[in-house]
C-alpha positions as CSV (number, residue, x, y, z in Angstrom):
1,X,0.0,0.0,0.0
2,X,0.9,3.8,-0.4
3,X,2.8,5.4,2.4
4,X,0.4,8.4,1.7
5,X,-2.6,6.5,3.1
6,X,-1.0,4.8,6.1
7,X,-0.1,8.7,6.7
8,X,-3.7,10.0,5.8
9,X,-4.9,7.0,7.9
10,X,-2.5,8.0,11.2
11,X,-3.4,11.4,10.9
12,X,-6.8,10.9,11.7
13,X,-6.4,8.5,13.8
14,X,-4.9,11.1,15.9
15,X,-6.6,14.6,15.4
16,X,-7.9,16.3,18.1
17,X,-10.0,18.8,17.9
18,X,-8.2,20.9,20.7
19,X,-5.5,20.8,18.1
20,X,-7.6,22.7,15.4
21,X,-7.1,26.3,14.7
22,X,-10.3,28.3,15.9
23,X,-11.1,29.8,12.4
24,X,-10.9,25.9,10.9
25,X,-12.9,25.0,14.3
26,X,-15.7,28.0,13.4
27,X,-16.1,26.8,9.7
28,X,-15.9,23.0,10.6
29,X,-19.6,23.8,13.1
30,X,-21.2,25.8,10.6
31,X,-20.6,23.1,7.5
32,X,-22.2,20.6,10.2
33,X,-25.2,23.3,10.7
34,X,-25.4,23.7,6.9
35,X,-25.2,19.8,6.5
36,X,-27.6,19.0,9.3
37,X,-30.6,21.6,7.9
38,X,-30.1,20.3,4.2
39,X,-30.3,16.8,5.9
40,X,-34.0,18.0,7.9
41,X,-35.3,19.2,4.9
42,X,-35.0,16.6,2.5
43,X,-36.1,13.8,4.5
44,X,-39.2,15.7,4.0
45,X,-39.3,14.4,0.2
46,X,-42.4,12.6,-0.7
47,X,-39.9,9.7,-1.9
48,X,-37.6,9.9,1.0
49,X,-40.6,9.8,3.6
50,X,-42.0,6.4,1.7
51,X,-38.3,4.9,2.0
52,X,-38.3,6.2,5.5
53,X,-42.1,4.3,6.2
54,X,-40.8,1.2,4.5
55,X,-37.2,0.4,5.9
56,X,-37.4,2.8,9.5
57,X,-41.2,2.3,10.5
58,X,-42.3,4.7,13.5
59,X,-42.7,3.1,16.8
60,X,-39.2,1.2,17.8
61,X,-37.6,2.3,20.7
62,X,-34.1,1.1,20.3
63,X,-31.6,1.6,17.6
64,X,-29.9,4.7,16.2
65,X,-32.1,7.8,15.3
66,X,-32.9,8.3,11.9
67,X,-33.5,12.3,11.0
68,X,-37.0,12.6,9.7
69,X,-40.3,13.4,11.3
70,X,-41.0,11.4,14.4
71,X,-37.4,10.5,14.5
72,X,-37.9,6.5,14.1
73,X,-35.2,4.4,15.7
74,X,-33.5,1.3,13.2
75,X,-29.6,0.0,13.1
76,X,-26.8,2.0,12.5
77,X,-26.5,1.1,8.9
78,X,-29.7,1.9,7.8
79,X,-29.9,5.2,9.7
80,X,-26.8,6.2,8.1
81,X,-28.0,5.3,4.1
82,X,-31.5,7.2,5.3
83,X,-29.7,10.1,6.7
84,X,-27.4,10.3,3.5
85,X,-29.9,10.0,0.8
86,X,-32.3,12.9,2.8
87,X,-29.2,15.2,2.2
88,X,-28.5,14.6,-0.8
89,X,-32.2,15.0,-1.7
90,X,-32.2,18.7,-2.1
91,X,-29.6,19.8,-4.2
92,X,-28.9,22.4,-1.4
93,X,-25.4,20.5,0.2
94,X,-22.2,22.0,0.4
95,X,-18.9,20.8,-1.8
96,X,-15.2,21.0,-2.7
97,X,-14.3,24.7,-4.7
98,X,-11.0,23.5,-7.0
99,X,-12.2,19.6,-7.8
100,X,-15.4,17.5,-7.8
101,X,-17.1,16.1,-4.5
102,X,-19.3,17.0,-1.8
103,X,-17.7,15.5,1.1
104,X,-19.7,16.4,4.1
105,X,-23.3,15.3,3.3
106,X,-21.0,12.1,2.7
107,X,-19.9,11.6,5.5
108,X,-22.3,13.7,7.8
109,X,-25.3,11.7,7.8
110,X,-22.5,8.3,8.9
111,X,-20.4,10.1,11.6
112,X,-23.6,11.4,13.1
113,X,-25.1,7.5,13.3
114,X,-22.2,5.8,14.3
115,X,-21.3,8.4,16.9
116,X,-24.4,7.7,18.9
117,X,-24.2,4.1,18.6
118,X,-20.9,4.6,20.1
119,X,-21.9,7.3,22.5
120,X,-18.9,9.4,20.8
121,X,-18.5,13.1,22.3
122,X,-18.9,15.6,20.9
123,X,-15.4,17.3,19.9
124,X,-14.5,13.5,19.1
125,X,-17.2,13.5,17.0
126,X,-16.1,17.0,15.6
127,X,-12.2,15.9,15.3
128,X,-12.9,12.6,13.1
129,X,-15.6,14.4,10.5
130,X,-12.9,17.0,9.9
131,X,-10.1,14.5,9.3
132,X,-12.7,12.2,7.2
133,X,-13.6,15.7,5.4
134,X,-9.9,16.3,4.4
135,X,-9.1,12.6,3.7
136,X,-11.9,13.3,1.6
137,X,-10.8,16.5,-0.7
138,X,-7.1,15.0,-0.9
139,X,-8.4,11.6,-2.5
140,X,-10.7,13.5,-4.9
141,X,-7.8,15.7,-5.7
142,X,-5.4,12.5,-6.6
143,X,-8.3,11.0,-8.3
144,X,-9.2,11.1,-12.1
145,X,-12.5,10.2,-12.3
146,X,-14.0,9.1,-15.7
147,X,-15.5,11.9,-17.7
148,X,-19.4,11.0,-17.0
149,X,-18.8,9.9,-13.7
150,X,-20.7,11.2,-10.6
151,X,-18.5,11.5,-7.6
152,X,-21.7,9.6,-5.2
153,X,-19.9,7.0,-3.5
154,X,-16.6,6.9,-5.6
155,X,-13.3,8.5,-3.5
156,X,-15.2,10.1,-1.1
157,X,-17.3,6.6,0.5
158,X,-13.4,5.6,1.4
159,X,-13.4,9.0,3.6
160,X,-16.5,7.8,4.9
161,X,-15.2,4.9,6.2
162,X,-11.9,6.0,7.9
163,X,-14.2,8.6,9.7
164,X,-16.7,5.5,10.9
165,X,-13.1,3.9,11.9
166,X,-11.8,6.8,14.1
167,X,-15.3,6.7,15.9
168,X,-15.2,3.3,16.4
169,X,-11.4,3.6,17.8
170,X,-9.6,2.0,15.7
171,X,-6.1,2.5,15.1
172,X,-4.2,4.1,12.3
173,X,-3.2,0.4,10.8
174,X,-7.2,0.0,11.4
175,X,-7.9,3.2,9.7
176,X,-5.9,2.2,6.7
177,X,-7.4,-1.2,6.4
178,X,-11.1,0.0,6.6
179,X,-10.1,2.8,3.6
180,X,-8.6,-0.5,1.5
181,X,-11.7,-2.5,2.4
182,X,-14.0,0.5,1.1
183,X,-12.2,0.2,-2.3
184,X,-14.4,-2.6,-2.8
185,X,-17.9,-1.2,-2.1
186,X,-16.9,1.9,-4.6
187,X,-20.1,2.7,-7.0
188,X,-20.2,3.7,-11.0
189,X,-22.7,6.6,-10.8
190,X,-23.9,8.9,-14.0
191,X,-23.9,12.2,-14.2
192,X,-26.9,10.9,-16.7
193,X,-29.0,10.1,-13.9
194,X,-29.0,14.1,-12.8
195,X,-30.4,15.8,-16.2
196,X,-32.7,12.8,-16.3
197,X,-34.0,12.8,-13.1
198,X,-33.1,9.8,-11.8
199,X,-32.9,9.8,-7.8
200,X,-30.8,6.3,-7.6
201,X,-28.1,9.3,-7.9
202,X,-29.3,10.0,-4.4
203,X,-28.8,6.4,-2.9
204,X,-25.1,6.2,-4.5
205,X,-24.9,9.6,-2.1
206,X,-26.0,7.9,0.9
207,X,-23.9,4.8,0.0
208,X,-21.1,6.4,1.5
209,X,-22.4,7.1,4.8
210,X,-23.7,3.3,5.0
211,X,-20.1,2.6,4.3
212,X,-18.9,4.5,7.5
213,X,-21.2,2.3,9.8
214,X,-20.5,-1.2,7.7
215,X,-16.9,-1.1,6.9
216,X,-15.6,-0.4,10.8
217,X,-17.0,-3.7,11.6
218,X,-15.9,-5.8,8.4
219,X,-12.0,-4.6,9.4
220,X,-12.9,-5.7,13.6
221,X,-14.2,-8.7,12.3
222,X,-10.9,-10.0,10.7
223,X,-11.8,-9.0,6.9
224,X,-8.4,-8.7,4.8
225,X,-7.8,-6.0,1.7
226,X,-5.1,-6.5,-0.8
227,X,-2.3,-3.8,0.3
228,X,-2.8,-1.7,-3.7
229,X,-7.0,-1.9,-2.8
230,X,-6.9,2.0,-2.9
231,X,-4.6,2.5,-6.1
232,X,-6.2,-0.3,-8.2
233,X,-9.7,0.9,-7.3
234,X,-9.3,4.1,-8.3
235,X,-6.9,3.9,-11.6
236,X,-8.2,1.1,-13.1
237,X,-11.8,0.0,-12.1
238,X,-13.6,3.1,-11.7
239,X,-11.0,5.4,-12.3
240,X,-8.9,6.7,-15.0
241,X,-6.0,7.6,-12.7
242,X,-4.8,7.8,-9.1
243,X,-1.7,10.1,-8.5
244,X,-0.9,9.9,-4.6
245,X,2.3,12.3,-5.2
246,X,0.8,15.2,-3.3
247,X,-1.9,13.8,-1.2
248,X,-0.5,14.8,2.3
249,X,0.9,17.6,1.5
250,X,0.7,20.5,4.1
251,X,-1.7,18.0,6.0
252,X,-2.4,19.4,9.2
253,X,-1.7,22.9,8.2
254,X,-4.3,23.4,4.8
255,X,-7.4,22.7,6.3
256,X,-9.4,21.6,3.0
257,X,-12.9,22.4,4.7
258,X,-11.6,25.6,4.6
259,X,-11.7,26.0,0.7
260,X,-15.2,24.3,0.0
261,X,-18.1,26.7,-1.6
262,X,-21.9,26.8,0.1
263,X,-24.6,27.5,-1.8
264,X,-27.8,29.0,-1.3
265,X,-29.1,27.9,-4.8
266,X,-31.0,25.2,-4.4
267,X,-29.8,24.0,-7.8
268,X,-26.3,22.1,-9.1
269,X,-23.5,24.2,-8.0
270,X,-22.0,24.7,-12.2
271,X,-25.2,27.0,-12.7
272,X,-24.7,29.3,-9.5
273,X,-22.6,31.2,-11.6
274,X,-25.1,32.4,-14.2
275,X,-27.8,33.1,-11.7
276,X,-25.8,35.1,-9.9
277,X,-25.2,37.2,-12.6
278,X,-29.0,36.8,-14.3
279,X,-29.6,38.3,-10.6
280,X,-27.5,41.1,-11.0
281,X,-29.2,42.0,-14.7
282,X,-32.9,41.8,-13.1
283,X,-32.1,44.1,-10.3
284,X,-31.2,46.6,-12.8
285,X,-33.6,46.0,-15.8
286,X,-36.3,44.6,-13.3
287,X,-38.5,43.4,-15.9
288,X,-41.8,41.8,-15.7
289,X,-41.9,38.0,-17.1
290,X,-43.6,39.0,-20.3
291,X,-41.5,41.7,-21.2
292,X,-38.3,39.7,-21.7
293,X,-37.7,38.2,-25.0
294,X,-34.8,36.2,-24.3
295,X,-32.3,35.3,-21.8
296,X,-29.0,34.4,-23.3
297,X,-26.1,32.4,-20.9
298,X,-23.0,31.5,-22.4
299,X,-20.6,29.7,-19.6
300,X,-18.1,26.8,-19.3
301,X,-18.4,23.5,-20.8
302,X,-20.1,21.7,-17.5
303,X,-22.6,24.0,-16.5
304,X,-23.4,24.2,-20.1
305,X,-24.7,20.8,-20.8
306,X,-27.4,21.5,-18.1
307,X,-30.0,23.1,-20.4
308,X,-32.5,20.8,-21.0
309,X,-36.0,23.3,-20.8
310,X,-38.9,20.7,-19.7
311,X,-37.0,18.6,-17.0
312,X,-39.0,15.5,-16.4
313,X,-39.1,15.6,-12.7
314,X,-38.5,17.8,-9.2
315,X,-34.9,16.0,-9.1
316,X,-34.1,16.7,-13.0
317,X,-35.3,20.3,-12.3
318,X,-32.1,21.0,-9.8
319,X,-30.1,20.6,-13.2
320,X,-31.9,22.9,-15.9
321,X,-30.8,26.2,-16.1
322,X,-33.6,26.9,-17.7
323,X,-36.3,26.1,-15.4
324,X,-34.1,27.8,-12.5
325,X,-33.4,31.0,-14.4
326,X,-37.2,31.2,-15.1
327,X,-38.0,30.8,-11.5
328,X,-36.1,33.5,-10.7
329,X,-37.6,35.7,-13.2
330,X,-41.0,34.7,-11.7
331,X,-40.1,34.1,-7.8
332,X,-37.6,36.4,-7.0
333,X,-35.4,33.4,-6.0
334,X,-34.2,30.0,-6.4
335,X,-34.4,29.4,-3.0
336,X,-35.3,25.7,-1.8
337,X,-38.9,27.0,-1.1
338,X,-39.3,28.5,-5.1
339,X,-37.8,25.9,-6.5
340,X,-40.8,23.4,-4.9
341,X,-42.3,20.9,-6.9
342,X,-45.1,23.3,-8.0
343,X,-42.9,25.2,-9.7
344,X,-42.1,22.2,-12.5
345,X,-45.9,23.2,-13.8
346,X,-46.0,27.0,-12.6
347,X,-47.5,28.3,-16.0
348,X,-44.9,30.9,-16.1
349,X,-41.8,29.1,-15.3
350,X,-42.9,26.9,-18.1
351,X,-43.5,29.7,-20.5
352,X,-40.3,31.5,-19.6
353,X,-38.0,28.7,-19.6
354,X,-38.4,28.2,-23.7
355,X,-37.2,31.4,-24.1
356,X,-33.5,31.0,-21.9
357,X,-31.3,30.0,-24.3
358,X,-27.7,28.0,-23.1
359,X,-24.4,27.7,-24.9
360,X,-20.8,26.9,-23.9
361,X,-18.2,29.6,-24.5
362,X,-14.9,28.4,-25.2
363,X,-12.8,31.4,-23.2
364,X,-14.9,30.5,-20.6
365,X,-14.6,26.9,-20.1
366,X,-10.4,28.1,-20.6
367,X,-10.5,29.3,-17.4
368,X,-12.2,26.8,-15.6
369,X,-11.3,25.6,-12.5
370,X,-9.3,28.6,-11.4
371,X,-12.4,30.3,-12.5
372,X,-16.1,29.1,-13.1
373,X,-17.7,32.4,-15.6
374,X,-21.0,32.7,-17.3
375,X,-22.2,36.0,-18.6
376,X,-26.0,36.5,-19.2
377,X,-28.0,39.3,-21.7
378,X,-31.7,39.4,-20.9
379,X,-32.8,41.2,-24.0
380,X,-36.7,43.0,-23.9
381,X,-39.2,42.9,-26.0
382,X,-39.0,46.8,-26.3
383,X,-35.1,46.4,-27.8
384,X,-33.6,46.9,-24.3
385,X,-31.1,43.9,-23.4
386,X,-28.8,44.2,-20.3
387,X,-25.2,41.6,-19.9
388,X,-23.5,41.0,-16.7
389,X,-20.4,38.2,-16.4
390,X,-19.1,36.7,-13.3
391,X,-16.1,35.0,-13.0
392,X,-17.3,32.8,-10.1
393,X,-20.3,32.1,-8.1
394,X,-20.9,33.8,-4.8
395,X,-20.3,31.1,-1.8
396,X,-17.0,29.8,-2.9
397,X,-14.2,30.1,-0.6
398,X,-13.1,33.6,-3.5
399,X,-16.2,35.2,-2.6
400,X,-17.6,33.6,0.7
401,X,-21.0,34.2,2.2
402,X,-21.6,36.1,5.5
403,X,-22.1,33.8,8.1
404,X,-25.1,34.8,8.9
405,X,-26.6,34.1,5.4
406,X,-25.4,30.1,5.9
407,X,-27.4,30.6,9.5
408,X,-30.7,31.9,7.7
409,X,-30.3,29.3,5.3
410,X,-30.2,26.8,8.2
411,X,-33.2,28.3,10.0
412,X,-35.2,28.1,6.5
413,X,-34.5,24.2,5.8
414,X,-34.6,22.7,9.3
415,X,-37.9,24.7,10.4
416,X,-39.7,22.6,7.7
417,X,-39.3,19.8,10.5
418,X,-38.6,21.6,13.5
419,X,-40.4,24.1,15.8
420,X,-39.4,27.5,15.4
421,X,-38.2,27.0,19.2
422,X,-36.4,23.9,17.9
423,X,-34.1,25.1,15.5
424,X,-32.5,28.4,18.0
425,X,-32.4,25.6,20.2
426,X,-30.4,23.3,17.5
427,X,-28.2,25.6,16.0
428,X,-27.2,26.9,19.9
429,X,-26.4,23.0,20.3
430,X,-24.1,22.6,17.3
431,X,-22.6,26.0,17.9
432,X,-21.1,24.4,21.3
433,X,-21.2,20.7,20.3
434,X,-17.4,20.2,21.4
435,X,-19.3,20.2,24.6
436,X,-21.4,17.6,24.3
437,X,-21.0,14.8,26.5
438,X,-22.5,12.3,23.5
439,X,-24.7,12.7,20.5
440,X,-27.6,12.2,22.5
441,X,-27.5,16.5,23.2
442,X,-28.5,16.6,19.8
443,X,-30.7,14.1,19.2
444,X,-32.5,14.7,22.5
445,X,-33.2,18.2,21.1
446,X,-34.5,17.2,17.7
447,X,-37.4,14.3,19.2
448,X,-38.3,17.3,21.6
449,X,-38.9,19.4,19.0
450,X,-40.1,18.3,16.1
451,X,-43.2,19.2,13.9
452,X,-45.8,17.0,14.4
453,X,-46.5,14.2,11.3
């Protein structure tokens, strides 16, 4: 095996969180409060909620919490793929700025499980999601993936399951071998499944968090890995590629939560950049919907391909510019509440979207990933037009959010499950969770609080 991982793997098995800078310590709580509200408010999905009803039924009284309405009790395993595929639901999670992934509703919705089956604390609890989140972003750094591939449960469900490890107390040697044994359990998402709207994209997501509570207990139960697991998984299976030569560099010092983006879109993160900038052309043309003509976006090769105008479904929706750029027009937003499913048949938004026309710009797709451009012209039926270009979306580690935006966000998502006394209660928990004596200070709040069924 690499020396890289038996270092990656030794370094968490001994972070802790006392250790942490406090600016790395501040970010590191508010991507769990991001995580956790994102997580609330998708297990409100119709589809989730059925999934929920079939595999977590109400009424058990032991067992790990699952984080849905009436907070139903079932192992650890399941509780983590349930908690995983709620987050990744929405469209609304958080992810890495300079390559692919979203690592913490990943690995979130696991460590959260297997914590409080292992009555964790919290700042232990804290010290191994940080370590699994940077195991996390150096892995998809070294790692090609192939050119449709989704990065659900590919380098990031081996993150996963060194943070279960660290949780469950196992060693570095431990850690290492429950990262080799993940290479086994990696998936083969599309990208196709997102512009069609197929949610198994979702599962792949929660995969990796089922991973974190499974794998821990294949490696103490005597399961073996070939020592090259890692490499071979990676380069050849799913893979094209697996460069180790830089993966611990400045580990310890380059916190890689540090550098991820938010968003407040509830829409794939490639199109954040064209709505930020159709945003900036409607506050200053502020046109009524059947005024504009057109809206033209030219951006980078990615966010280009999303641009099918009658997505099929709430989930295909998340990934047509279109459709999000005419809710805007029409809501003022594309908040997680405008985006709803009504909107998919709002007679506007279906009017509007036909006339948003996308196309890839060559310069801008040069720039990409330093840079992620689009430049939009809305153009008015009365011969006016108005163009605005970004070079990058607001929310990225360039151009962060205020802190108090990510809160608000928070307070919007989780009080679709939660009391409005519930969520200040929450988000005063996770704000001092190093503090927690186990996870049950958090869970005990949420089955206090919730919203009735």
């Amino acid at each position: 095996m690499s020396q890289q991982i038996d270092t990656l793997a030794g370094f968490a098995a001994n972070a802790r969180w006392d250790a942490v800078p406090d600016a790395v310590r501040r970010h590191t709580k508010l991507v769990v409060l991001d995580t956790l509200g994102v997580m609330l408010a998708g297990a409100d999905r119709p589809d989730v909620r059925r999934l929920h009803a079939q595999l977590a039924p109400a009424g058990a009284s032991a067992g790990v919490t699952v984080i849905a309405r009436g907070w139903p009790r079932c192992d650890v395993r399941t509780a983590a793929l349930l908690n995983g595929i709620s987050g990744r639901s929405i469209e609304l999670c958080e992810g890495l700025r300079l390559v692919s992934g979203q690592p913490a509703i990943q690995i979130l919705p696991g460590a959260l499980a297997v914590a409080e089956q292992a009555q964790s604390s919290g700042a232990h609890f804290l010290s191994a999601f940080l370590a699994g989140y940077d195991i996390a972003a150096r892995l998809c750094t070294a790692f090609k993936a192939r050119p449709i591939a989704h990065q659900n449960g590919q380098a990031i469900l081996l993150a996963a399951a060194a943070t279960g490890a660290v949780l469950r107390g196992l060693d570095g040697e431990g850690i290492s071998l429950a990262m080799r044994i993940a290479a086994s359990l990696v998936l083969t998402p599309s990208y196709n499944n997102a512009v069609n709207g197929a949610t198994a994209l979702n599962v792949a997501g929660g995969m990796s968090s089922f991973a974190a509570a499974l794998v821990p207990d294949l490696a103490l139960a005597g399961f073996t890995a070939q020592p090259q697991a890692i490499e071979e998984s990676l380069s050849q299976l799913v893979g094209d590629g697996f460069d180790p030569t830089h993966l611990t560099d400045e580990l310890g010092t380059r916190w890689e939560i540090t550098r991820n983006y938010f968003r407040l879109y509830a829409c794939c993160n490639p199109i954040h950049p064209a709505l930020d900038a159709l945003q900036t052309v409607l506050g200053r043309l502020r046109p009524q919907a059947g005024e504009i003509e057109g809206i033209d976006v030219a951006t980078y090769r990615f966010a280009s391909v999303m641009r099918n105008p009658d997505p099929p479904n709430y989930f295909a929706s998340k990934y047509s510019l279109p459709h999000v750029a005419a809710a805007m027009v029409l809501r003022g937003s594309a908040s997680h509440a405008a985006l709803g499913d009504d909107a998919l048949q709002d007679p506007g938004i279906v009017a509007l979207r036909h006339r948003v026309h996308v196309a890839e710009d060559p310069a801008l797709s040069a720039m990409v990933p330093g840079d992620k451009p689009a430049r939009v012209t809305v153009r008015l039926k009365d011969g006016r037009s108005d163009t605005e270009q970004v070079q990058s979306h607001r929310g990225d580690f360039k151009q962060p959010f205020a802190e108090s935006e990510i809160r608000e966000k928070f307070r919007e998502l989780a009080g679709t499950v939660l009391t409005d006394r519930g969520v200040a209660a929450v988000e005063g928990a996770v704000d001092r969770c190093e503090t927690w004596h186990n996870m049950d200070e958090l869970f005990g709040l949420l089955r206090s609080h919730g919203r009735s069924l």
